[in-house]
N, C-alpha and C positions, 0 to 999 in steps of 0.2 A: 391143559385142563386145570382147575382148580379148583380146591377142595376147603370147602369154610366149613369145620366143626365147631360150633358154638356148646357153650355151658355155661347154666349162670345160678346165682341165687345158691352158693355152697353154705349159707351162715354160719362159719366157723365159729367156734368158741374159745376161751381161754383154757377149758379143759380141756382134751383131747377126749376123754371117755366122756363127756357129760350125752345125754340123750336129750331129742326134744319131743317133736308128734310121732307118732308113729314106734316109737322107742328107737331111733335111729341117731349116733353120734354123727353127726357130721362131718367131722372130720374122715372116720374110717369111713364111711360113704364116698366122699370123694378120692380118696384113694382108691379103694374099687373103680371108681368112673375112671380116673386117669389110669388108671391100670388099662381097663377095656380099651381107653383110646389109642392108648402107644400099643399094642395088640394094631388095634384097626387099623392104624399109620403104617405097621411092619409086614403085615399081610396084603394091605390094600395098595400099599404104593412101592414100597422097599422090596417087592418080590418081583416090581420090574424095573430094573437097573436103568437099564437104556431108555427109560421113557419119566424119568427122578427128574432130569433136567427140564422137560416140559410140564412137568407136575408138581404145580405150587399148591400148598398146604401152609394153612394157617389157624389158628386156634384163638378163639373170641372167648371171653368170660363176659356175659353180660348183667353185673352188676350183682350187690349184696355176697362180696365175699367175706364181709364178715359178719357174725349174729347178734356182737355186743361190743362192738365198739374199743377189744382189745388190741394192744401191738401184737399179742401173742397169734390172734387169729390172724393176721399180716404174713406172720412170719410160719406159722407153719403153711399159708398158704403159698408160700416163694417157694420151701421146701419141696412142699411136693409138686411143686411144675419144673423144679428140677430136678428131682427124682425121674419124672415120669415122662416131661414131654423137652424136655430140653436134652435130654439123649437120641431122642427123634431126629433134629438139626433141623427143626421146622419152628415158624415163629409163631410166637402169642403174643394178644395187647387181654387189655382189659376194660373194661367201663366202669363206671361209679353209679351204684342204686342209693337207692332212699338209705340202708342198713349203714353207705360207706360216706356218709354225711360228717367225717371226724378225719381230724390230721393225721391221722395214723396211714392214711391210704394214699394220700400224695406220698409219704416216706416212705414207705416199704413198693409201691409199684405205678407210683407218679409217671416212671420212666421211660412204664408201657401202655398208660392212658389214650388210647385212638380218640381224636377229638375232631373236629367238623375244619378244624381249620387246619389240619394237619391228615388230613385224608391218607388210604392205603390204597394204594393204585400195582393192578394184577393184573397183568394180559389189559383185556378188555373191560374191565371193574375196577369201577373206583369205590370204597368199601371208607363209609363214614362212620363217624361214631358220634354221640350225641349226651352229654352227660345232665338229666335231668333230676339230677339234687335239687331240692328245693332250698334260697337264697333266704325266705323270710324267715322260715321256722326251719332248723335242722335236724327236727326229733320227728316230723313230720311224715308218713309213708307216701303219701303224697309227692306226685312228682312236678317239675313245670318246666316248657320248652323256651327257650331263652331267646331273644330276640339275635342276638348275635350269632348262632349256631343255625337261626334260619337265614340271614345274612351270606353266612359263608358257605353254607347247603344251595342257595342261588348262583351264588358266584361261580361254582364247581359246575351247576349242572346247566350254565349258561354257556360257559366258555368250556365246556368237554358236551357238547351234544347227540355226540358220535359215542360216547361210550356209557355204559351199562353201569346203572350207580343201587347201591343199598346204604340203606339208612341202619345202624344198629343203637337201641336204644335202652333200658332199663323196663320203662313203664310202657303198658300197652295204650296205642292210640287210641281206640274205639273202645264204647261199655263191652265189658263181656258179661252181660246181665247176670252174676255172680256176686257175692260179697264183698270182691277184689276191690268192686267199681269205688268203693268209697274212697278208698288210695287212687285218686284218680288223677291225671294228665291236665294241667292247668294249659290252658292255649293248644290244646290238640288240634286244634280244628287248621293252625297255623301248617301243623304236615298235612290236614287233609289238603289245603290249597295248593299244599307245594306238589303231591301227586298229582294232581287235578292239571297243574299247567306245564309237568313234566312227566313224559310218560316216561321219556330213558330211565326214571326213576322204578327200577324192578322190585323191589321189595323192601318191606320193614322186618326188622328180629327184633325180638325185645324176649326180658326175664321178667319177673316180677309175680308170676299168676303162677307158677308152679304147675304149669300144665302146656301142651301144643294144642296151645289155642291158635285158630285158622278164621283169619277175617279178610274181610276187603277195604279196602279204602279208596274213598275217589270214586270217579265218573270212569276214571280206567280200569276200576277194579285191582286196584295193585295188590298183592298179596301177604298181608299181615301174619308170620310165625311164631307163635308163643311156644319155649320149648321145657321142657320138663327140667326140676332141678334137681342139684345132685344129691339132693338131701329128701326130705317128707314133699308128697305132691299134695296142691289143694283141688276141690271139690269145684267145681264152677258151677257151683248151685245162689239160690239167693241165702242163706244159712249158711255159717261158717258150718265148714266139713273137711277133715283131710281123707283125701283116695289111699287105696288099699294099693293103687299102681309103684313099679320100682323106681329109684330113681333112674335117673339116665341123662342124656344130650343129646342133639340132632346133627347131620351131617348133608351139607348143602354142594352138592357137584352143581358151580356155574360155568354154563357152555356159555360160547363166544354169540350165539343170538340172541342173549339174553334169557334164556331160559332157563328152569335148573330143575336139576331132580333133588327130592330133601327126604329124608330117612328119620327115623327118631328110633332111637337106640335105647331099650329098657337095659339096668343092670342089676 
């Protein structure tokens, strides 16, 4: 079995106590979330011994772990994944959002960037990542899918046909008729093709909407999961709005047919 908890969108700060919407510090917010997770790890999987070895568990941060561009937010964010999830003995990558468009994010956690050409391969899943920072303008929320990352997204799901592939990205592929859309996915349309002619292609995750948003994509209907961040949620109205909803993360059990059950976790 194998267990993908994803969390994204923590915008850490230089202050540890500053607040932002919601009156919510981010920092303690995510503390709380990775508190719940390493809870969920120890309960959900560590209470059966004898079945640890066939139960891989992995931990995805999908983009904007910082809020402003400090090393400080870097660095308290290593801290608490090792505080909380690196006592686990279960691994974490991360991805790069629009937020983590600055040098500070190759040096503090470069190390654990999941990227399209360096894929994570689990049982029957190949687990890609996809970093849509934008190249022309880096102040930009605005994302864009890079021709080389569809390139090597081809190559994987040419020559592995036989195995069960997810896309993790930052920015959502399709409008999600909200205010989000104006941060919008420059060359989206380049994954709608690539589900279109791969169905092994099971799903997309992405951060960036501050909510589980649920879309489809393609003529196969692949299924697009936007997941809630660990900080303030937004509104997915056409008017900017932050929801009254907690934060939280989702937790994706992929079965070997390809299928999977996903959960989303308020905290």
């Amino acid at each position: 079995m194998i267990t993908l908890i994803q969390l994204s969108d923590c915008h850490l700060l230089k202050d540890k106590d500053k607040t932002g919407y919601a009156g919510i510090a981010p920092y303690c917010s995510l503390a709380r979330v990775l508190s719940d997770i390493q809870n969920y790890v120890v309960q959900d999987v560590a209470n059966e011994p004898q079945q640890r070895a066939k139960h891989q568990v992995v931990v995805l941060v999908t983009g904007d772990i910082s809020g402003d561009n400090s090393p400080e937010s870097y660095q308290y964010f290593v801290a608490l994944m090792e505080q909380y999830i690196t006592p686990t003995n279960i691994e974490w990558f991360v991805l790069a959002g629009n937020h983590d468009n600055n040098p500070y994010f190759e040096t503090y956690v470069g190390s654990r960037h999941l990227l399209c050409n360096d894929s994570l391969i689990l049982c029957n899943w190949q687990i890609h990542g996809m970093d849509t920072r934008a190249t022309s303008n880096m102040h930009t929320a605005a994302g864009e899918v890079k021709e080389s990352d569809i390139q090597a997204l081809e190559q994987s799901l040419t020559t592995s046909p036989q195995t069960n592939h997810l896309v993790a990205l930052h920015h959502h592929i399709l409008p999600s008729n909200s205010w989000m859309d104006k941060h919008f996915l420059t060359n989206a349309e380049r994954l709608v093709s690539l589900a279109d002619d791969h169905p092994q292609l099971r799903a997309f995750v992405h951060g960036h909407v501050h909510s589980p948003l649920r879309q489809y994509v393609g003529k196969h209907q692949t299924p697009s999961y936007g997941t809630p961040s660990t900080c303030w949620q937004w509104e997915m109205q056409h008017e900017f709005g932050v929801s009254s909803d907690a934060p939280g993360y989702q937790v994706f059990k992929l079965n070997d047919d390809g299928s999977m059950d996903v959960r989303v976790i308020r905290v």
